[in-house]
C-alpha positions as CSV (number, residue, x, y, z in Angstrom):
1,X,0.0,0.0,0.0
2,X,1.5,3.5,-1.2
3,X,0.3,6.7,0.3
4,X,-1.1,7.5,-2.9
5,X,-3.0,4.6,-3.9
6,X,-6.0,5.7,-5.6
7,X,-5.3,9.5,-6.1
8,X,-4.9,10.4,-9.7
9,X,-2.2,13.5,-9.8
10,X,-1.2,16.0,-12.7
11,X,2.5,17.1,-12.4
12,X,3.6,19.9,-14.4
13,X,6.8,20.3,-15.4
14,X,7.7,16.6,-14.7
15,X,10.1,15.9,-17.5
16,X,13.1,16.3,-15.7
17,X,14.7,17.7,-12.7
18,X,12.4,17.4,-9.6
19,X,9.1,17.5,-11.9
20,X,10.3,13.7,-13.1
21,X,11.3,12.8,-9.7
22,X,7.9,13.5,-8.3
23,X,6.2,11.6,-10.9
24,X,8.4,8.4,-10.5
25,X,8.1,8.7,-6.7
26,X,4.3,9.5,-6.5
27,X,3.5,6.3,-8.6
28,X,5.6,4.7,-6.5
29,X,4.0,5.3,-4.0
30,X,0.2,4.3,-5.9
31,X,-1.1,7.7,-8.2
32,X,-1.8,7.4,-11.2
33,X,0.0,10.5,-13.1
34,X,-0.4,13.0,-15.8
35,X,3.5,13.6,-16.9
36,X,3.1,17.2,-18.3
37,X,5.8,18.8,-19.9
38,X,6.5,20.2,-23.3
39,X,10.2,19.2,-23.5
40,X,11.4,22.4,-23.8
41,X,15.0,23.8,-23.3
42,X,15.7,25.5,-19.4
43,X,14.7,29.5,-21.7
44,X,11.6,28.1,-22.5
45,X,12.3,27.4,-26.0
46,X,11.9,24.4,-28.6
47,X,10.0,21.3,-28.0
48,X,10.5,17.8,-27.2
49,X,7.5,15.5,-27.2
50,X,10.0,12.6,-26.0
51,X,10.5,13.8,-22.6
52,X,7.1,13.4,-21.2
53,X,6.6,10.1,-23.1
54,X,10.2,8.6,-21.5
55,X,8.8,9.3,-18.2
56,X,5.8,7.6,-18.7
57,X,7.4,4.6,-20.3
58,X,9.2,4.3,-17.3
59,X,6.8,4.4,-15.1
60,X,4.5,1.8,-16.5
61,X,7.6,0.1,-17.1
62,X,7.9,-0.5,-13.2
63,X,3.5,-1.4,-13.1
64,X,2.6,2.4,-12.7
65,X,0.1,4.3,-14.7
66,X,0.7,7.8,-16.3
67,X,0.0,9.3,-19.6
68,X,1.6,11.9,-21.1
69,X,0.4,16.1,-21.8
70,X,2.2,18.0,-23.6
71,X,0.9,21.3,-23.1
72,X,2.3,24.2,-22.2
73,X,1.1,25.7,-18.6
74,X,1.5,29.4,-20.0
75,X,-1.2,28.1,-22.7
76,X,-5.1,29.0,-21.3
77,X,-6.5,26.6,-23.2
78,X,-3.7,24.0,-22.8
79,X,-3.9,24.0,-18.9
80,X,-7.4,23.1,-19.5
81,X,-6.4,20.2,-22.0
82,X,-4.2,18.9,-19.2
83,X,-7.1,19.1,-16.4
84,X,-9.2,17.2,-19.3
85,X,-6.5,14.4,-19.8
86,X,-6.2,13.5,-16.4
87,X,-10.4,13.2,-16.3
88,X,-10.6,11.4,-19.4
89,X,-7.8,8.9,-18.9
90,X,-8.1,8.2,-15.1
91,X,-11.6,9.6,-14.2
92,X,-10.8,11.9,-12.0
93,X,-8.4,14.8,-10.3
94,X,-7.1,14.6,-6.8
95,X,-4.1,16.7,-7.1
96,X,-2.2,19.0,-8.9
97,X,1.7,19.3,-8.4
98,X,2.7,23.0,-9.9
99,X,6.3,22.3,-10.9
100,X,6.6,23.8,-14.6
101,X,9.1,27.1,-15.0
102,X,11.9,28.4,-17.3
103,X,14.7,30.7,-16.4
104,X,16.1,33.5,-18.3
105,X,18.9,35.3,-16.6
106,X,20.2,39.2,-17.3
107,X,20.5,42.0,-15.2
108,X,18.0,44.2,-14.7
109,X,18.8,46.8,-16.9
110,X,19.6,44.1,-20.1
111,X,16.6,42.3,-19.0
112,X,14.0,42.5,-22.0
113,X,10.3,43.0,-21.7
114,X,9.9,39.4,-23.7
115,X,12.2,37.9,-21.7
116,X,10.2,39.3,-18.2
117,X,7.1,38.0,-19.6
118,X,7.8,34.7,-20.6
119,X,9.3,33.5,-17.4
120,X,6.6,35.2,-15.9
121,X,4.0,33.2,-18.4
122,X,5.6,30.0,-17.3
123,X,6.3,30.1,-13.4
124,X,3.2,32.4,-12.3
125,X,0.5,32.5,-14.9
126,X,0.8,28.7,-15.0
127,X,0.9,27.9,-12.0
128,X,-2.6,29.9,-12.1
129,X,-4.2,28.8,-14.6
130,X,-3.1,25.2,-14.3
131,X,-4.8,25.1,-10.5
132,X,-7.3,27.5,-11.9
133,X,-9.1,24.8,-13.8
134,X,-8.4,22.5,-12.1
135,X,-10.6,24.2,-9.3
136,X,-13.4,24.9,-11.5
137,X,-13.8,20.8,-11.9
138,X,-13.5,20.1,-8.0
139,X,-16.0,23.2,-7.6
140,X,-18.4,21.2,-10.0
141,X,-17.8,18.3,-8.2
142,X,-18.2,19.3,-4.6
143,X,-21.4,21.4,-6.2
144,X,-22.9,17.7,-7.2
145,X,-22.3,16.7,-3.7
146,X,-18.9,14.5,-3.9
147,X,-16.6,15.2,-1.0
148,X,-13.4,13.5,-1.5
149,X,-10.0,15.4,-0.7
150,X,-8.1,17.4,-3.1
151,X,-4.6,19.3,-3.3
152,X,-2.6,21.7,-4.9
153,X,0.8,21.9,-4.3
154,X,3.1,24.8,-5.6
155,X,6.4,25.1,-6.5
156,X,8.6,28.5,-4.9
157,X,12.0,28.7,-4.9
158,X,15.0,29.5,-2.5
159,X,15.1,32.3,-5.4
160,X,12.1,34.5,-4.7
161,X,12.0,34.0,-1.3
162,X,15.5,33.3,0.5
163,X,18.3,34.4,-1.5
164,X,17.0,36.2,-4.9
165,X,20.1,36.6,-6.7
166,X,21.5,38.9,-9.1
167,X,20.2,38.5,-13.0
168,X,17.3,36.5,-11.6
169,X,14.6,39.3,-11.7
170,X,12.1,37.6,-13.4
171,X,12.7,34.2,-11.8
172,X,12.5,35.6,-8.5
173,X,10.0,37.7,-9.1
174,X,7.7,34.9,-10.2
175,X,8.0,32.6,-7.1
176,X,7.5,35.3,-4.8
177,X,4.3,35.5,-6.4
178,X,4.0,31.9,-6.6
179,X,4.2,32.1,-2.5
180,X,1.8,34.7,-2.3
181,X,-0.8,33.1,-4.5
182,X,-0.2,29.7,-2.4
183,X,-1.8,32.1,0.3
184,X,-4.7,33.4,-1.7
185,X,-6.1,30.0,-3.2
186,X,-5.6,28.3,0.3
187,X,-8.1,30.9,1.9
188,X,-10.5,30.2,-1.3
189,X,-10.2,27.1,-2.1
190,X,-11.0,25.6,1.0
191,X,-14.7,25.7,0.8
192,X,-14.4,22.9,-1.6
193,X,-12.2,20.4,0.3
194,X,-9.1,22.1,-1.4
195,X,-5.8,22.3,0.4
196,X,-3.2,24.6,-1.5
197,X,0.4,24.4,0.0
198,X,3.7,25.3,-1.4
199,X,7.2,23.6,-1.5
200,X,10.5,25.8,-1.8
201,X,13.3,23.8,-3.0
202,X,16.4,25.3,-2.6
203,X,20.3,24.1,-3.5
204,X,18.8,21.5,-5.8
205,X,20.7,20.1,-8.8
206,X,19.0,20.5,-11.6
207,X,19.4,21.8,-15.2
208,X,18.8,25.6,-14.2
209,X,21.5,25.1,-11.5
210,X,24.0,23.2,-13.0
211,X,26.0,26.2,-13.5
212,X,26.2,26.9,-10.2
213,X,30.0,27.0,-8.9
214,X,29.8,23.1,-6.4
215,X,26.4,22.2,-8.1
216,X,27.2,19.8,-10.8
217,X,29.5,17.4,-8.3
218,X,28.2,14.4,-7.4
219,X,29.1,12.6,-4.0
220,X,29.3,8.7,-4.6
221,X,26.2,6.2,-5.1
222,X,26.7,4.9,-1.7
223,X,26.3,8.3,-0.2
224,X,23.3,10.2,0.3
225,X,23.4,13.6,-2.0
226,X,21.5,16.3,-0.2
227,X,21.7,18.2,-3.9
228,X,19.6,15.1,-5.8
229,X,16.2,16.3,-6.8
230,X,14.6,13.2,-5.2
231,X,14.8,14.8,-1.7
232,X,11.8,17.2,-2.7
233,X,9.4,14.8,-3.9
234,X,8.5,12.8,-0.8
235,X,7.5,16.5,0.8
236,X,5.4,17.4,-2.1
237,X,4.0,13.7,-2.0
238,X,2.8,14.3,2.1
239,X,1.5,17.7,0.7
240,X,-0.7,16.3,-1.8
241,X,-2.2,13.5,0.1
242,X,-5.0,12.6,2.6
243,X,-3.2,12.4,5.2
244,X,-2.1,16.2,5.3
245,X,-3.9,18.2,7.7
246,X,-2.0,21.7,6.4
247,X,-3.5,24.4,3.8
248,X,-1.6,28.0,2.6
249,X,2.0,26.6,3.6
250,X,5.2,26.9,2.2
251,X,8.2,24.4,3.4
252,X,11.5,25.0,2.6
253,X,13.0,21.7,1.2
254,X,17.3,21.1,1.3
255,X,18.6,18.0,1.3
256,X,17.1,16.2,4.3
257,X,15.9,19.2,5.8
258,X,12.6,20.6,6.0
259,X,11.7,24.2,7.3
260,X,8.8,26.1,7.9
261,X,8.9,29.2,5.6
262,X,7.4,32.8,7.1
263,X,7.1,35.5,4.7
264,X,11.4,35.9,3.5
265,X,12.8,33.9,6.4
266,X,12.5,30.3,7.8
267,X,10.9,29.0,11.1
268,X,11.5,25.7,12.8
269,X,12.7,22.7,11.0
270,X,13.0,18.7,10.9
271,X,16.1,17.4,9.5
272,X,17.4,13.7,8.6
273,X,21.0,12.5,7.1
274,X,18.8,10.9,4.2
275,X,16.1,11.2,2.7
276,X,12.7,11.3,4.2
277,X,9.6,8.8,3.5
278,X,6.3,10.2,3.3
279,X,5.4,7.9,7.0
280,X,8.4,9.5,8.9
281,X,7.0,12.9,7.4
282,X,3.5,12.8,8.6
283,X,4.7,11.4,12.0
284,X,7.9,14.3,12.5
285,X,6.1,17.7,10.3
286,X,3.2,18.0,12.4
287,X,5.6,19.4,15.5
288,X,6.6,22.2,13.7
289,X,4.7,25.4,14.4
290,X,2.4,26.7,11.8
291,X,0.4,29.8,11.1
292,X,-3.4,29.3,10.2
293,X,-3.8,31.7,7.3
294,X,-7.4,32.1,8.4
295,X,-6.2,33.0,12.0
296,X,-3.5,35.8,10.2
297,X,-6.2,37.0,8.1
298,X,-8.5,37.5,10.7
299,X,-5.9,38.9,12.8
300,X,-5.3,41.6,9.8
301,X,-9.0,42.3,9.0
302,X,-10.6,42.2,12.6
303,X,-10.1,46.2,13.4
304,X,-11.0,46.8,9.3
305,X,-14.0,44.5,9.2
306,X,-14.9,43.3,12.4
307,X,-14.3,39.8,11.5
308,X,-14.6,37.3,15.0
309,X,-13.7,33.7,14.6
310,X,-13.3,31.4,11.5
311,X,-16.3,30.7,10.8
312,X,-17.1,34.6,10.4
313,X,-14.6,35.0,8.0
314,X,-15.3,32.2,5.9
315,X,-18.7,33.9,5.5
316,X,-17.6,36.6,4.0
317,X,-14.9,35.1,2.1
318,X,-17.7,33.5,0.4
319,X,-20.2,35.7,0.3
320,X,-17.1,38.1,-1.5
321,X,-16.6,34.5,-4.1
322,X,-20.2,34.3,-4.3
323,X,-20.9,38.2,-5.3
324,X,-17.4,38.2,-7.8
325,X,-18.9,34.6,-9.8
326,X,-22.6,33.9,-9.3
327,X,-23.0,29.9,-8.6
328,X,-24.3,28.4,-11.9
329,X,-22.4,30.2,-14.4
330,X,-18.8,28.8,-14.2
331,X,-18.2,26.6,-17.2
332,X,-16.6,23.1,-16.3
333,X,-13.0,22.2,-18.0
334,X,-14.8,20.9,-20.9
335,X,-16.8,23.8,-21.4
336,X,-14.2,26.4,-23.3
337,X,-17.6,28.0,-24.5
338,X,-18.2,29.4,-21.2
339,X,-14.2,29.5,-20.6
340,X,-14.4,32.5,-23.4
341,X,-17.0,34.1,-22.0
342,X,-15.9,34.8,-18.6
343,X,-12.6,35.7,-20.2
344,X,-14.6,38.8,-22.2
């Protein structure tokens, strides 16, 4: 038994790097998976359909199930596609892993406006619209009276919200907002069984860090490598669970350690000389402290709005939802009819 089985995930991004080391280790551990990626090179451009499909052919190779998407997540329509693929092939969504981004480096003053945008498209606005419809099916769904658990997990970076570094204005930029709209969907999503949490690798080796002076050395294969992108993906596997408890988190994943992460610093911790299994981090993450974005939202609005208690403010979090889309008139993912329409 995995602590998956059953769920049916969509993993953007999962190519390479920690995307393809979530979706081997999340049908490892029992999901069936949606390997998304558009095989592009680390700026975003060119195209390999090969990439997804190697994954996939791997994992069934080892009795998983996956299908391939090879749409890009800065594509409206082709985050809807993906949301679509995971339904048709598997029959349903439980969770959506936000991995997908490019990297463009210059300094700010070479930086081009293209160049801004299309990092931007990638790491923020598809990480939006990706969760985006995929929220419009689990609102149907919980609308029709199904209540199962669902998750999104995000991906941040040590770049955005740690360390942002020099000729990364557009990378940092974009999971700093990443971060923030972790905090956003968590307080609206939850009326639907959704939990929305974010993970923050940072010091991983992975294509967009290879150049990094001490990045591309590899200890030996007896020893554990704290750099490997496999350390992330049992975290975002206990985020995108059942058994997680947490919503509008963001945990700062290095190596074998796991930190709690508070606006541009880090909180308490849990660390192991290895890496972690998905039991050991449901039995150890629960002792670190964590803020209830309800509770800091109240706390911010109660001398504004005279909001007392959850339960207040989830009233008129919804009655704000309610007023902003009328119930009845959002178009499911296979509706792009009503898609365009609420576009204008």
């Amino acid at each position: 038994m995995g602590s998956l089985d059953g769920r049916v995930v969509l993993i953007t991004g999962a190519g390479r790097g920690i995307g393809r080391e979530e979706a081997l280790f999340f049908a490892a551990e029992g999901a069936a998976v949606v390997v998304n990626d558009p095989g592009v090179a680390v700026d975003g451009t060119g195209g390999d359909a090969e990439v997804a499909a190697e994954v996939v052919e791997e994992i069934t190779a080892r009795g998983g199930r996956a299908v391939a998407s090879t749409d890009s997540v800065a594509d409206w329509d082709g985050a809807r596609r993906m949301v679509e693929t995971a339904l048709r092939a598997f029959g349903d969504l439980h969770a959506v892993v936000n991995n997908a981004t490019i990297e463009r480096n210059a300094g700010l003053t070479d930086l081009s406006e293209e160049d801004f945008d299309d990092v931007l498209a990638v790491k923020l606005k598809g990480t939006f619209a990706v969760t985006r419809w995929a929220a419009r099916h689990w609102r149907d769904r919980f609308r029709a009276g199904v209540r199962t658990d669902r998750a999104v997990v995000t991906t941040s970076s040590g770049s955005g919200l740690l360390n942002p570094l020099p000729a990364q204005a557009s990378y940092a930029a974009g999971n700093a907002g990443v971060a923030a709209l972790t905090a956003v969907a968590a307080l609206e999503l939850g009326r639907y069984g959704v939990r929305v949490n974010c993970v923050s690798p940072s010091m991983a080796r992975t294509r967009l860090t290879l150049a990094v002076p001490g990045m591309g050395a590899e200890p030996p294969a007896d020893r554990f490598d704290p750099l490997h992108p496999a350390a992330v993906a049992p975290v975002a596997a206990y985020l995108a669970g059942p058994s997680c408890p947490f919503t509008g988190q963001v945990l700062s994943v290095r190596g074998g350690t796991v930190a709690v992460g508070q606006g541009w610093s880090l909180g308490g911790h849990i660390r192991k000389d290895g890496r972690w299994s998905v039991e050991e981090l449901a039995g150890k993450i629960k002792e670190l402290p964590m803020d209830d974005p309800f509770d800091k939202l109240a706390l911010a609005l109660t001398g504004a709005l005279g909001a007392t208690g959850r339960a207040e403010l989830q009233g008129m979090i919804d009655t704000l939802l309610d007023g902003e889309v009328p119930a009845g008139t959002a178009p499911a993912p296979g509706d792009p009819e009503g898609g365009r329409a609420l576009r204008g």
